[in-house]
N, C-alpha and C positions, 0 to 999 in steps of 0.2 A: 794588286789584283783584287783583294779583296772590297776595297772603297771604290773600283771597279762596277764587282758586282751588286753591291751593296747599291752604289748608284743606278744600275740597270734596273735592280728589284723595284727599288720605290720611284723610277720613271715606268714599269712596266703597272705599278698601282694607281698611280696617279692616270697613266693611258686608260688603262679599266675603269678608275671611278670615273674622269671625264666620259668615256662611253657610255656607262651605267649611266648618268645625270643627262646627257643626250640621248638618251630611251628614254628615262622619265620624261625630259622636255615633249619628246618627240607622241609618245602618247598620254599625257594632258592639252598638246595644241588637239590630236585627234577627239579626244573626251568633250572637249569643250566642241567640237566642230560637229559634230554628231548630236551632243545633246540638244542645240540650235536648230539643227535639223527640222523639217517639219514631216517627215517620216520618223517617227519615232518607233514603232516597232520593228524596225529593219538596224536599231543603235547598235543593240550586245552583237549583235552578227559581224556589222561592219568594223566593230570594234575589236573584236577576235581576231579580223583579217587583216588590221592595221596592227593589231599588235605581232602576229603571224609574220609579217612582210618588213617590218624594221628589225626583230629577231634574224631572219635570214637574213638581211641588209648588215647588220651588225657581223655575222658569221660566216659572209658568204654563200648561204647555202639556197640551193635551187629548188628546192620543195620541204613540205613541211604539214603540218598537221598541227591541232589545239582544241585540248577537252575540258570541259568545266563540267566540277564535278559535285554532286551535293554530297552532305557531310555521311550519306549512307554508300556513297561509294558510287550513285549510278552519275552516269552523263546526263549532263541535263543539258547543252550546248556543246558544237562540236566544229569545227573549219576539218575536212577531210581532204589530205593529197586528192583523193580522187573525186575532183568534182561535180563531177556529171553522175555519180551514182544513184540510184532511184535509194527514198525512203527504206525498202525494205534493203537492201543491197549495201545502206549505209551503216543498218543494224545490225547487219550480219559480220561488216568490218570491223564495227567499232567494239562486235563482242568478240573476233579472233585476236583482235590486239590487245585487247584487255586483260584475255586469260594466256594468249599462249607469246605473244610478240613482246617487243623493250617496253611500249608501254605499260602494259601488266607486272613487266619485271619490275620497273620505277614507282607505279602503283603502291607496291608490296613492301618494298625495302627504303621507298623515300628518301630515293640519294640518286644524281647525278648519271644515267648511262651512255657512258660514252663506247660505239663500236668502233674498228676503224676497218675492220673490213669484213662484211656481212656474210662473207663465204667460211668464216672463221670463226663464226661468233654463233652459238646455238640461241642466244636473246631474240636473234633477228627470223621474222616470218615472212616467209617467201609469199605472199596474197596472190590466190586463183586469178586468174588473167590476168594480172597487174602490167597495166601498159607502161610503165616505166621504169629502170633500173637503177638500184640503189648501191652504192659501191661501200660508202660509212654511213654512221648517221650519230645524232647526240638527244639523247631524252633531257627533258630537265624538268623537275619535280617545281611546283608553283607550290610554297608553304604559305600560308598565315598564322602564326604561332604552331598550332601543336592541330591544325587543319590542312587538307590537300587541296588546293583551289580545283590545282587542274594540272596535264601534266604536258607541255609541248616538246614536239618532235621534230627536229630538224633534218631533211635528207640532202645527199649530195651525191653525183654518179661515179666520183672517183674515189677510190679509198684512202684514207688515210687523209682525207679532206680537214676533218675539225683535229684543229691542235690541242696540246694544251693548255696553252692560251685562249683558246675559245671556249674551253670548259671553264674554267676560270671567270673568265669576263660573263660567259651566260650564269653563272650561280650568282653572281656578284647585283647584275639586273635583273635575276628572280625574285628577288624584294621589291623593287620598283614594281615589276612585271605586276605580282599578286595585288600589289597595290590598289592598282591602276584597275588591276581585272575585278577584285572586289569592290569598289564604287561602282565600274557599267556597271557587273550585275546586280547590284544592291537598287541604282539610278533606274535601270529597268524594269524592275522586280517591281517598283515605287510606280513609275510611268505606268507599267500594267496595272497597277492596281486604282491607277487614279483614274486610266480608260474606262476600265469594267467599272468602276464608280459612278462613270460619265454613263456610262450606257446603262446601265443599271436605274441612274437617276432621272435618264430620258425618259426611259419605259414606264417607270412610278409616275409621272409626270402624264405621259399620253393617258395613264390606266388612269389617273386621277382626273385627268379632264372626261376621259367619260363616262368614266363612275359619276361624276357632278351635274354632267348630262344625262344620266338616267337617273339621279336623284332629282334633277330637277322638273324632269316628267314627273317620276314618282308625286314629286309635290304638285304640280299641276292637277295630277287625277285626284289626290288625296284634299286638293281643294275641291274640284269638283263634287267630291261627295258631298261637299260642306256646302250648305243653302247660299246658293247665290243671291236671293230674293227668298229676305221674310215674307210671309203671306200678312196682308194688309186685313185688320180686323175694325170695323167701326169702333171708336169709344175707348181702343186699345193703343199703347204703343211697343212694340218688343224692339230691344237693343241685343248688342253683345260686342263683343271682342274677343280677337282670337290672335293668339305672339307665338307660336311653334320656338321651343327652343333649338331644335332643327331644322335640318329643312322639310323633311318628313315629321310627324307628329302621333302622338298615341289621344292627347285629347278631341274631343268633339261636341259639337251642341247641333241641336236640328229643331226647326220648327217646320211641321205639317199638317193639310187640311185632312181632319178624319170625317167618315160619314157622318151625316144629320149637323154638321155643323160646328164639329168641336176640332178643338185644335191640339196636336199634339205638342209636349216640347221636352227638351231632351240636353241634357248636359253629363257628362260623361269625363272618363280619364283609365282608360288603358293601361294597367300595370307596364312597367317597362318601359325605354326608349326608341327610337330610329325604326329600322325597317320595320323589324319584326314587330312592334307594338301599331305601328300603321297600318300594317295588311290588317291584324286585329280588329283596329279599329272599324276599317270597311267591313268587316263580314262583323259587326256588330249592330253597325250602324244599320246596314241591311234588313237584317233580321228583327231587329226593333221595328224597322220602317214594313213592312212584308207580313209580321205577325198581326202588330195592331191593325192594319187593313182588313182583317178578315180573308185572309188567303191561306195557302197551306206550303209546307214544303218538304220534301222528302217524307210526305205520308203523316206529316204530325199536322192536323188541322185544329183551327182552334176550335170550331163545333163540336169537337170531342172533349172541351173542359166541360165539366159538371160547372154551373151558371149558378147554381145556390150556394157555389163556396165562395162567390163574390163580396168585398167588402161592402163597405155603406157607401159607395160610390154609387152612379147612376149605369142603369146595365149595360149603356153604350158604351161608356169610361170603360167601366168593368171588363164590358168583353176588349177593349184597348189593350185595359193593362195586363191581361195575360200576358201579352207581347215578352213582357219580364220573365216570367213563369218557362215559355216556351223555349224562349233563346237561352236561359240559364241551361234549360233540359237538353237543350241541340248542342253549347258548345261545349259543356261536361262530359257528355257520350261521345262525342266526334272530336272534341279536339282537347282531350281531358291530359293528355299525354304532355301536350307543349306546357302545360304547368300556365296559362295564360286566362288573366281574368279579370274585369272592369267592374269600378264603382260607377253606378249609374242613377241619375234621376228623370224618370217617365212620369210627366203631369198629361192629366186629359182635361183641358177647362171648354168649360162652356160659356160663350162670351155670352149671352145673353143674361144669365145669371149672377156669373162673378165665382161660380164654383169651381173649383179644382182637383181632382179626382189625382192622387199620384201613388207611387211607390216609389220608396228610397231603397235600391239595393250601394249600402254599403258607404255613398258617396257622402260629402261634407255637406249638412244640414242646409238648404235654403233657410232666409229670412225673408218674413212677409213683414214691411214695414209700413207705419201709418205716417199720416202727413204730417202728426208731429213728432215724428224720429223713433216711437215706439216701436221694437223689433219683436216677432215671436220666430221660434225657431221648429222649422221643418226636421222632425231627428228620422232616421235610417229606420225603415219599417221591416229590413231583409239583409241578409247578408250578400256582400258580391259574388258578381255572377262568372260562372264559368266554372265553380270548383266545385261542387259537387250535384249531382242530380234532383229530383225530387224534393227542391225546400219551398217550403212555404213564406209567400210575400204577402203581409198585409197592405192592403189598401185603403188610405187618407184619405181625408176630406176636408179642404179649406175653403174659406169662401174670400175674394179678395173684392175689397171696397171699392168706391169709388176715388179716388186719391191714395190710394194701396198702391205700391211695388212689391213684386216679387225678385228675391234675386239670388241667383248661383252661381257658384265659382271653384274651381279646384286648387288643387293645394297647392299650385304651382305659383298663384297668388300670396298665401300666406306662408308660403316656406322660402319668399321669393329672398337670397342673400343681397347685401348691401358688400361692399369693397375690404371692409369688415369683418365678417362672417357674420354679421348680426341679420335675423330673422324678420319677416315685414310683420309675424307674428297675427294672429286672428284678433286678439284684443285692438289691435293699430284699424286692421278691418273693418272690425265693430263700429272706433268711434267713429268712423266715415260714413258708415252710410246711417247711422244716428244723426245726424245732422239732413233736416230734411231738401227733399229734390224736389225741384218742378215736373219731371220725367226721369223715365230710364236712363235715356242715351246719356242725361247730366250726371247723373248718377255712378254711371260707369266710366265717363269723361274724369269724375272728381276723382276716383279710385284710381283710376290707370294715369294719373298728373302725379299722386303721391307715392304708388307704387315705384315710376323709375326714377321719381328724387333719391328716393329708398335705394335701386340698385346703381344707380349713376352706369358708370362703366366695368361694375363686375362677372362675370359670366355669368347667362341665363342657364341653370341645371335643370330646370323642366315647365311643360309647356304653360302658359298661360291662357285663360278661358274664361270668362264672362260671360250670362247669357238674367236677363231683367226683363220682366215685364211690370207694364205699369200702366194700370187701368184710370182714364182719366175722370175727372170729376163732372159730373151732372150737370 
């Protein structure tokens, strides 16, 4: 009798582990069929109620239940006997069972509850309208080492339904069970996160194209500022070049006709980068163009400078170059706060002369070169504009030859990096435009050929600006 039993035992293990290993098969075919799926947020669900429905398939049992649980205890996924219940009607169940029904009990004590018949058993919770009747039922605790996954419940309407042998066999595939249930939710958890990624990365994607699109007006109008057409002078030639290291820009140069005949011109470079150094730029660029006209704005006119405090410029220049003076005083007062402010060079020549009447607020020295590569250097007669009120800009006076070039550049030339980090450095500058030019435009042509040998393909860190003139010979 004994090698009897002995024999039933380990046929009755071997029955279970077979069972056990046919729930694993049974939800890995479901895992894999699901995860292929092309509804992927409906996996952990349908997965739940495949795992739910070979459970009862394995036990017999007609109804059932299955909670997943985070490791603070709440439900975060749920399969509910009663299906049709509304959101708020499911949270009301899944909190009466939790604290006062078997699953609350299995919860708690993390072991197996088997009723066999529910009239008998104080675990078991009788649910307000509960359209169906429950005669036994069997909990079974879902471990991961020293973790609760989740806790599934199986019902049946006769009592004394689960044996125990089905207590048995269900602890036995509680390992598989957890298994299987931590991958979907781990696979989903993963799927969500790679969705919201996906959608996340669309939206960056739309915002980015039309951020690109209003940057790219942006640089439309902030060309616009920029002289479309130099103004054509007999005897004269003006060049330039302009490389925005974005696509928006803080530098600028401007040539304009001023009264009686002379001509404004204007190279510039805006503290700072991108937007913000661009808006700058136009309400500079403005105000330079606005003042030197002899206009007024916001009640500051220029007929209210005292005219005797003019340099040894000529008094049309003169009254020009307030323009400096003024716009220094408007955006110190008005716009003193954003901490924003431009190195600027404002020449007033008079072609008929050859004279040139400027102020240097702050900006890199112009060179007035002679036809045999002799260079003299224009130095800063004022400090740049915008940072404080009230300073005083002296006023220059050069006269440029006939075979003379003028020329200016900002720093975005000689600080321009190579692949390297090496420097295009102002000395490399120098010997370039030493070497003499037939005109401007060659001039700047020569410089902007050895410039990008210089950077080849390393990023441009800020804008590039050329602006030459070069009066021709007799």
């Amino acid at each position: 009798m004994a090698e009897i039993d002995k024999l039933k035992k380990e046929l009755n293990k071997l029955q279970s582990e077979k069972a056990a290993f046919q729930v694993q098969s049974k939800l890995l075919e479901n895992f894999v069929a699901l995860a292929r799926s092309t509804d992927k947020e409906k996996m952990l669900p349908s997965f739940l109620q495949a795992t739910l429905d070979v459970s009862a398939e394995l036990t017999g049992a007609e109804k059932g239940s299955l909670f997943l649980l985070a490791k603070n205890g709440v439900v975060t996924d749920s399969i509910l006997t009663r299906s049709d219940a509304t959101p708020e009607q499911r949270s009301r169940l899944i909190g009466s069972v939790l604290d006062k029904g078997l699953a609350g009990w299995v919860r708690r004590h993390r072991q197996i509850g088997l009723i066999a018949d529910t009239k008998d058993d104080d675990r078991w919770l009788d649910l307000p309208n509960q359209p169906y009747t429950v005669g036994s039922a069997l909990a079974v605790p879902i471990l991961r080492g020293e973790d609760l996954l989740g806790i599934l419940t199986l019902l049946h309407t006769q009592p004394g339904h689960f044996s125990t042998e089905n207590t048995e066999l269900m602890q036995m595939t509680a390992t598989q069970i957890g298994s299987a249930l931590e991958n979907a939710s781990l696979y989903s958890k993963l799927d969500k996160s790679y969705r919201s990624l996906e959608q996340a990365k669309s939206k960056i994607e739309a915002y980015s194209k039309a951020l690109d699109a209003e940057m790219e007006k942006g640089k439309k109008i902030q060309r616009d500022f920029l002289p479309s057409k130099i103004p054509y002078l007999s005897g004269w030639e003006i060049a330039y070049y302009f490389h925005p290291a974005r696509q928006v820009s803080g530098d600028f140069y401007d040539a304009f006709v001023l009264p009686d005949g002379l001509l404004g011109l204007v190279i510039a470079d805006v503290c700072d980068k991108g937007v913000g150094s661009a808006l700058f730029m136009a309400l500079f660029r403005s105000l330079i163009r606005v003042f030197s006209g002899q206009t007024s704005l916001r009640g500051v006119s220029i007929t209210a400078i005292d005219e005797k405090k003019q340099g040894p410029g000529d008094h049309e220049s003169g009254i020009a170059l307030q323009a400096v003076t003024l716009t220094n005083d408007y955006i110190a007062e008005e716009h003193g706060k954003e901490g924003m402010f431009v190195t600027l060079f404002l020449g007033v020549l008079n072609p008929k002369t050859g004279y040139i009447a400027y102020v240097n607020a702050g900006h890199e020295p112009l060179h007035l070169i002679s036809p045999a590569g002799e260079t003299e250097k224009l130095p800063t007669t004022g400090p740049v504009i915008g940072m404080m009120p009230n300073v005083k800009y002296e006023v220059k006076k050069i006269k440029i030859n006939p075979g003379y070039t003028l020329i200016g550049y900002t720093d975005g030339v000689t600080e321009a990096h190579s692949p390297d980090k090496k420097l295009f450095t102002k000395q490399r500058f120098l010997s370039i435009i030493e070497q003499p030019a037939a005109s401007a435009s060659e001039l700047i042509e020569r410089i902007k050929i050895d410039l990008f040998n210089h950077i080849k393909e390393a990023p441009q860190f800020d804008d590039i600006t050329m602006l030459a003139i070069h009066r021709e010979k007799d």
